[in-house]
C-alpha positions as a Markdown table, in Angstrom:
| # | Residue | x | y | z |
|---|---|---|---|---|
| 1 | Unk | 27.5 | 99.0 | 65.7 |
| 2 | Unk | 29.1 | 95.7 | 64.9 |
| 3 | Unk | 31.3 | 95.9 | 67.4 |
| 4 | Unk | 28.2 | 96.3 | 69.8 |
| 5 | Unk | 26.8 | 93.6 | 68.6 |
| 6 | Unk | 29.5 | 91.6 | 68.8 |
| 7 | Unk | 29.8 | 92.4 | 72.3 |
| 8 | Unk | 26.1 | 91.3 | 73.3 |
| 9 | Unk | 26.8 | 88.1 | 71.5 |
| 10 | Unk | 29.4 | 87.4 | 73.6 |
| 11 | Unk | 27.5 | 88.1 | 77.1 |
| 12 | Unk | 24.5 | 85.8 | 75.9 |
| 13 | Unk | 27.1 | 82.9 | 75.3 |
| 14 | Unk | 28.8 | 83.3 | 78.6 |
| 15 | Unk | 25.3 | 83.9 | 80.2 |
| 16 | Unk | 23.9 | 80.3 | 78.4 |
| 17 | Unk | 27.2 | 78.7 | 79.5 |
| 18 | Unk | 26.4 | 79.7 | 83.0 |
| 19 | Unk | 22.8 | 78.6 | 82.2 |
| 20 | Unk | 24.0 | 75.3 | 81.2 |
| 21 | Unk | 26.3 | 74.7 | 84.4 |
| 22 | Unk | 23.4 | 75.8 | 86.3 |
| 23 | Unk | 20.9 | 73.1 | 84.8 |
| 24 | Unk | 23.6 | 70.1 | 84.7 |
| 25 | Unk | 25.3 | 70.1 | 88.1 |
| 26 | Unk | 23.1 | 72.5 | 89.9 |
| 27 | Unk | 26.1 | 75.2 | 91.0 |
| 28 | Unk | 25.0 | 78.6 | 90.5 |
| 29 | Unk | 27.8 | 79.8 | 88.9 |
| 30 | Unk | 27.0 | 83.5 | 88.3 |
| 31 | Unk | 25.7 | 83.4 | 92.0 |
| 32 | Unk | 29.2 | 82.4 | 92.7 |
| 33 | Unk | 30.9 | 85.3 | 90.4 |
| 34 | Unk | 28.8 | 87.7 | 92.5 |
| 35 | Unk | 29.7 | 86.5 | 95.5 |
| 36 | Unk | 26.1 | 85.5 | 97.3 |
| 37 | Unk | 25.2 | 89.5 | 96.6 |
| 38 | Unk | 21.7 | 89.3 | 95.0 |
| 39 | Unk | 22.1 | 93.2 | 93.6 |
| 40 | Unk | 24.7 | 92.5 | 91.7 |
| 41 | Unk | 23.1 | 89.4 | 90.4 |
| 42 | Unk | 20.2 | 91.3 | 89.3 |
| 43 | Unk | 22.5 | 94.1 | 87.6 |
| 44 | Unk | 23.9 | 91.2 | 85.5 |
| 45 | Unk | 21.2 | 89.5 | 85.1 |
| 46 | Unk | 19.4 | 92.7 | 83.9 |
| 47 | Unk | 22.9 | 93.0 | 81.2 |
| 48 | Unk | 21.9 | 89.7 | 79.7 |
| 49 | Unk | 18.2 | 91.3 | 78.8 |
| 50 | Unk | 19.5 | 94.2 | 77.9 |
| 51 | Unk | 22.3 | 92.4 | 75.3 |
| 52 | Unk | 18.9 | 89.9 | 74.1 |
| 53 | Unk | 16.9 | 93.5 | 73.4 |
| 54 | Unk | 20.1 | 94.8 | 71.6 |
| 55 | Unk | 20.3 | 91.5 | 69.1 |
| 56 | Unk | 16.5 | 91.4 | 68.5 |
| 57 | Unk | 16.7 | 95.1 | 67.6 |
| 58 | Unk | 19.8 | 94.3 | 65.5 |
| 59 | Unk | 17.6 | 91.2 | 63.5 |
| 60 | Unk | 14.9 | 93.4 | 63.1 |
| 61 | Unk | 16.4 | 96.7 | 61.9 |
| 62 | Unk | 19.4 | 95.1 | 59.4 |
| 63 | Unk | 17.9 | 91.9 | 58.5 |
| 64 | Unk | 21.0 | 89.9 | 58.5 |
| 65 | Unk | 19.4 | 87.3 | 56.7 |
| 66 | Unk | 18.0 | 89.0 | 54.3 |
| 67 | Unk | 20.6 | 87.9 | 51.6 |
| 68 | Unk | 19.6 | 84.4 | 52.3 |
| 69 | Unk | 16.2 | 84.2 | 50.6 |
């Protein structure tokens, strides 16, 4: 479970770096990685939704932050 977790964080930081490439310099980058083929940028893309869906289930079911308050 955690090490799921930690996975999913990882893919939505590389995702926001490629984000963040994308809205400075205007490079796709990921379009790059894929090589221009727009199913395999969907399948990632669709792994980047699938990692967000994982975290908010993670936030929602442990309550990391529960300690906090």
């Amino acid at each position: 479970m955690k090490l799921t977790t930690i996975i999913c964080c990882g893919i939505l930081i590389l995702f926001g770096v490629f984000a963040a490439v994308y809205a400075l310099s205007g490079f796709d980058l990921l379009l790059f990685f894929c090589a221009g083929n727009s199913t395999v940028y969907r399948a990632l893309l669709s792994l980047a939704g699938v990692g967000a869906l994982w975290l908010l289930f993670w936030l929602i079911a442990f309550r990391p932050t529960k300690p906090l308050s």
